[in-house]
N, C-alpha and C positions, 0 to 999 in steps of 0.2 A: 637385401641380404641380411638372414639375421639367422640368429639361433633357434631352432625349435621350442613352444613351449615348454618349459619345465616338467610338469606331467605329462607332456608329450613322452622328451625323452628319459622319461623316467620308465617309460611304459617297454622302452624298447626293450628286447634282451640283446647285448654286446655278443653273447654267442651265436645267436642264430640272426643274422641283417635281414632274414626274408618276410617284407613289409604285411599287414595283414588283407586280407580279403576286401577288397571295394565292394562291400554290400549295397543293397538296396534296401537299407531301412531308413527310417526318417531325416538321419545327417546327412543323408547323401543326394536326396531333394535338392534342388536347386531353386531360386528365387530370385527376384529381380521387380524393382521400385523403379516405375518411371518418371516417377513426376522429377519436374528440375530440381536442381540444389546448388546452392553456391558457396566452394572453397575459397575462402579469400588465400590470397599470394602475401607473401612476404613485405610486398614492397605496396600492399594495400586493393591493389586492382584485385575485382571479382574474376573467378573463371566459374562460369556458370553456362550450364548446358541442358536442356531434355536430352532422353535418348537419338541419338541422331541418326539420320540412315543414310552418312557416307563416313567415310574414315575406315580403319582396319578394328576387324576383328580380333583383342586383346588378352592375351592368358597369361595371369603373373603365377607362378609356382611361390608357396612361403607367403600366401596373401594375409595369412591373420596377423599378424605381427612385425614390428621394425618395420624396417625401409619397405619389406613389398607390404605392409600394409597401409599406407604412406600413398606409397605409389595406386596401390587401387583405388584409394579416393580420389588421387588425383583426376587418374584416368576417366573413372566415371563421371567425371564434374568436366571432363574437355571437349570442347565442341567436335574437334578432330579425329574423336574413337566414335565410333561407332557402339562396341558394346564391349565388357571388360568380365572374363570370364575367370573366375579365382581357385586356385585351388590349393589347398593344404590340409591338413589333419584333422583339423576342426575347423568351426566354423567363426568367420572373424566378424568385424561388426559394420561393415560396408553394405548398407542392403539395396545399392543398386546393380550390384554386382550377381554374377548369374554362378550359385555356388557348388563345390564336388570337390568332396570330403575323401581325401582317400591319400594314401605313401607316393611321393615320386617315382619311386622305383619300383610301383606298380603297373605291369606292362598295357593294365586298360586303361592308363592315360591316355592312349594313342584313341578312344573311342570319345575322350572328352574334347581332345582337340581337333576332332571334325568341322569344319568350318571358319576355325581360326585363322586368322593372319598371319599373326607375329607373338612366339612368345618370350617373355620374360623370364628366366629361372633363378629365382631369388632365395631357394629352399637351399640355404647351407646349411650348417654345423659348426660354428667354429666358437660353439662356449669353451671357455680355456678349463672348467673341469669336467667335461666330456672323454671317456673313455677314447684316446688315440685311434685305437683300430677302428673301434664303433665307430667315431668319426666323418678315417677314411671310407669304411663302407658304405656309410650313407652319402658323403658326398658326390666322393666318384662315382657310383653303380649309379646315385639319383642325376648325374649330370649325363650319363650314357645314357640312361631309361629316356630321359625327356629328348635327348637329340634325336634320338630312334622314330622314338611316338611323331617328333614333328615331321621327322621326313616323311612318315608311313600317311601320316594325316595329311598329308599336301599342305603344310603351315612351309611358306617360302622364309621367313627371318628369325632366327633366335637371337635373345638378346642376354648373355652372359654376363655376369659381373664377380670380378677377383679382389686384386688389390694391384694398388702401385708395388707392394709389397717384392711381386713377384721380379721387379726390375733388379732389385738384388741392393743392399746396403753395402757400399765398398767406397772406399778412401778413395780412388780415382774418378768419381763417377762426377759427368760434368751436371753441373749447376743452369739451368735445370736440365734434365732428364728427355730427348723428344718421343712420341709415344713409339717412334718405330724403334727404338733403342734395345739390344739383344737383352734380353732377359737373363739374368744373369746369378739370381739367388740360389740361392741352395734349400735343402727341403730340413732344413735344422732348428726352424723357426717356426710357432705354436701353427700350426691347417697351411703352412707355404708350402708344404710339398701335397698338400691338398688339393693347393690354387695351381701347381705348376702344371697338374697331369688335366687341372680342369684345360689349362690353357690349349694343352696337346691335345686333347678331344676335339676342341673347339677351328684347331688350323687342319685336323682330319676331316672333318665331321662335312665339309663340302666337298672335298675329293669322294668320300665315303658315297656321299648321298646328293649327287650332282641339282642342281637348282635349289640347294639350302644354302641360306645367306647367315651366316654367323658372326654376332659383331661382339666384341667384348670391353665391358666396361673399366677403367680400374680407379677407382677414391683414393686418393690419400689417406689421412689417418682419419677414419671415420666418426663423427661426434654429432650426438644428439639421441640418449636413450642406450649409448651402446656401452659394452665393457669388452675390452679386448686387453692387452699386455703393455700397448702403448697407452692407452687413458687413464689404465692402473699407476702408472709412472706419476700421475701429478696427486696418485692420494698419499702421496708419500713422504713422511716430516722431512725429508731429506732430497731431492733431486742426486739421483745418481749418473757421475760425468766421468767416464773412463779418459784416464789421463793421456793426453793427443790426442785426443778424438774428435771430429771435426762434423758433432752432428748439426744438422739443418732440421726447421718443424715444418712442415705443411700440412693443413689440417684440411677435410672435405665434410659441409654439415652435411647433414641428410636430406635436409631440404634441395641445396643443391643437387647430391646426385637422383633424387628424385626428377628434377628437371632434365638433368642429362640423359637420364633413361627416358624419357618421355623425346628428346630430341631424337633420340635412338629407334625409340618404338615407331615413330611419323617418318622416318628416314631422312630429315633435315641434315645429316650426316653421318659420314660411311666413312669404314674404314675400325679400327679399334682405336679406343679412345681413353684416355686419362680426364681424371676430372680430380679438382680441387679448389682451393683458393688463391689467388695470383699471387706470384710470389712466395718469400719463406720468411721463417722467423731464426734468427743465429739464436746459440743456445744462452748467451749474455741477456738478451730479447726478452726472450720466457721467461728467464729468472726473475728480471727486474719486472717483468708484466705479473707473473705471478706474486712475485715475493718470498716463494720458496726456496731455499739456501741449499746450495751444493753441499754433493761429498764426494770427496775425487777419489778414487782409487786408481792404482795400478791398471793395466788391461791384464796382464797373468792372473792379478789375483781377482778383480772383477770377472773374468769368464770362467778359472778356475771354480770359485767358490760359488758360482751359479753353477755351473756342473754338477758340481756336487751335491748341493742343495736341491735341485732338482731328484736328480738319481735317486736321492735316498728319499724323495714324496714330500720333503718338508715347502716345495714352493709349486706352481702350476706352471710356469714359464719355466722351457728349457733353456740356455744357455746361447742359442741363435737368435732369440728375441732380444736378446743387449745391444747386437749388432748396429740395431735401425735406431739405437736411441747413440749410437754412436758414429757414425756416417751419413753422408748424404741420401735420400733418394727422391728429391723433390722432383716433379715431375711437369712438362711443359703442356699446356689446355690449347694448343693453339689449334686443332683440327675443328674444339665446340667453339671457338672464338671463332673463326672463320666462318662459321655457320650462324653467328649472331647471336649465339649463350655467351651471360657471363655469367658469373657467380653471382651473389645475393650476399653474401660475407666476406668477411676478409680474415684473415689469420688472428689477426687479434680477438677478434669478433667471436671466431668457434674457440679461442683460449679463455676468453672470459665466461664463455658458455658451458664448458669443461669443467671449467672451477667451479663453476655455481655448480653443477651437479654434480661434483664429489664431495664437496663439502660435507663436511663430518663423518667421510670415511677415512680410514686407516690404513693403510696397504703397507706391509714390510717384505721387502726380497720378493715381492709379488703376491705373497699369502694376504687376503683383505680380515684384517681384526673386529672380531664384534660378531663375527656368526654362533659358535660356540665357544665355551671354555677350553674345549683341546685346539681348536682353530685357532685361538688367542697365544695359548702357549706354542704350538708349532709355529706359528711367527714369530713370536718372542727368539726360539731358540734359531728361529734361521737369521736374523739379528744379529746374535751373539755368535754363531757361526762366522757370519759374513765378516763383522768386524775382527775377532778372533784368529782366520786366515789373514786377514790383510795384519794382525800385530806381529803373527807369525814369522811372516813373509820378509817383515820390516826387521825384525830382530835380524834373523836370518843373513838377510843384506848387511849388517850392519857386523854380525858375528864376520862374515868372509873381506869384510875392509878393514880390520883388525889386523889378518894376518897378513 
């Protein structure tokens, strides 16, 4: 699950979502290396395979980069696939993989996935300065395109992936989370009402299209290569803690959810599934694991002054992204546990993993400092905004106990 490349969607136009032509010229060739190769695992052991002739037939959508590109090496290194067919915009750098070059929400997908088993759709959007609508266009239409194509193709399993996100960030929610648990967020928060309607596709999509198996995945806070609104949080001279707020961290690396998609795609288990690291970190935890120093604010003036800030362009995160750094929504693994996955990390483990790959960036109110000189002072002044409301605020309070 990752963002399209940068020239990718640089390339799009925001006005018009309608992907281009699946030509037949040279990128759209397809290729495939058989000889073995061996990915070594985390924990040392080789997975090493030639092409094999049993296992399912595999399509990850979003193969060239992040987690689905991740995921195609995996795939093509496991004895238990058969053959791993990739598809995205361009071409990624997997060459045992059998490749086709072309938009998700291009309706001859449904002619690539002839043959396939089970696919993967990994092709989101959710860079935080990605055009809103753009976005949702690509996401949704590319998450209906690929369900469609798999039914029409006789592929029996898709294999989704959202976010814990979608469970919703709220002061009551129990410690942990089980994954049947009602989903409960709001769409207020940077691609969560992207993830929500994925969700609702995904509980149609077998009524729709009888004999399609739809399983969906969801991560915790995802770490390893990524930048989302929660990893932005630790580039920041400050850790912001809205005052009574009762956040919990759980973090999911990618290497993990790579594995759990792979128990997904083998159907070692069924059902929808949450994936993380066991357990959580209190926000005391982080501080002192990191070493980054609070700044507490108010909840009025912390969601107020994000609103604001937002609204008027000076930050990329809307004001429902504060939420999840303020409330619980850790989330319980116990369906991949039962099936014999654990994790490969633990919470502290993607924290210190985090740090080391923000280090020596800057993030104020969400805006990351050091891209240009206006990008440097639009942070600057959301800064001085943020703090500025909260002195306001505090006068304010302090003017009305006077009288």
């Amino acid at each position: 699950m990752s963002s399209p490349d940068p020239q990718v969607r640089a390339a799009r136009n925001p006005e018009d979502p309608t992907p281009p032509e699946a030509g037949g010229g040279p990128d759209s060739e397809t290729a495939q290396e058989t000889a073995p190769a061996v990915v070594p695992l985390r924990d040392g052991s080789p997975s090493a395979s030639p092409s094999s002739s049993r296992g399912p037939v595999v399509a990850v959508t979003g193969a060239a980069a992040g987690v689905g590109a991740l995921l195609t090496e995996r795939l093509a290194a496991s004895e238990e696939i058969k053959q791993v067919v990739a598809i995205d915009e361009r071409r990624g750098e997997c060459a045992r993989a059998q490749w086709h070059i072309l938009d998700v929400r291009d309706p001859a997908i449904a002619e690539k996935l002839r043959g396939v088993d089970v696919v993967v759709h990994l092709a989101l959007d959710l860079d935080l300065e990605t055009d809103a609508a753009a976005r949702t266009a690509y996401n949704v239409r590319g998450t209906q395109t690929v369900l469609t194509a798999a039914a029409a193709a006789g592929v029996h399993r898709v294999v989704l992936c959202t976010s814990a996100m979608v469970y919703g960030a709220l002061a009551d929610n129990e410690l942990p989370l089980s994954e049947d648990a009602e989903l409960r967020a709001t769409a207020e928060a940077t691609g969560v009402g992207d993830l929500l309607e994925i969700e609702r596709l995904a509980r149609r999509a077998p009524r729709a299209h009888p004999g399609l198996n739809v399983t969906v995945v969801r991560p915790a806070i995802l770490v390893g290569g990524t930048d989302t609104a929660l990893t932005r949080y630790f580039e920041s001279p400050r850790l912001l803690v809205v005052a009574g707020s009762r956040p919990a961290w759980q973090f999911c690396h990618v290497d993990d959810l790579c594995s759990a998609l792979e128990y997904a795609v083998v159907e070692k288990v069924d059902g929808d599934l949450a994936v993380g690291c066991d357990g959580w970190l209190e926000q005391e935890e982080v501080e002192e694991l990191s070493g980054i120093r609070r700044m507490e604010l108010p909840s009025a003036v912390a969601l107020g002054a994000a609103a604001r800030l937002h609204r008027i362009g000076l930050t990329p995160s809307p004001a429902g992204d504060l939420a999840y750094t303020m409330y619980p929504w850790v989330v319980s693994v116990s369906r991949l546990h039962d099936a014999g996955w654990r994790p490969q990390w633990t919470n502290e483990e993607v924290l210190a993993e985090l740090l080391e790959e923000v280090a020596g960036r800057r993030t104020v109110a969400g805006r990351r400092l050091g891209r240009k000189d206006a990008t440097a002072a639009g942070a600057a002044g959301a800064t001085v905004a943020l703090l500025g409301t909260a002195a306001l605020v505090r006068r304010a309070r302090k003017a009305r106990r006077r009288l």
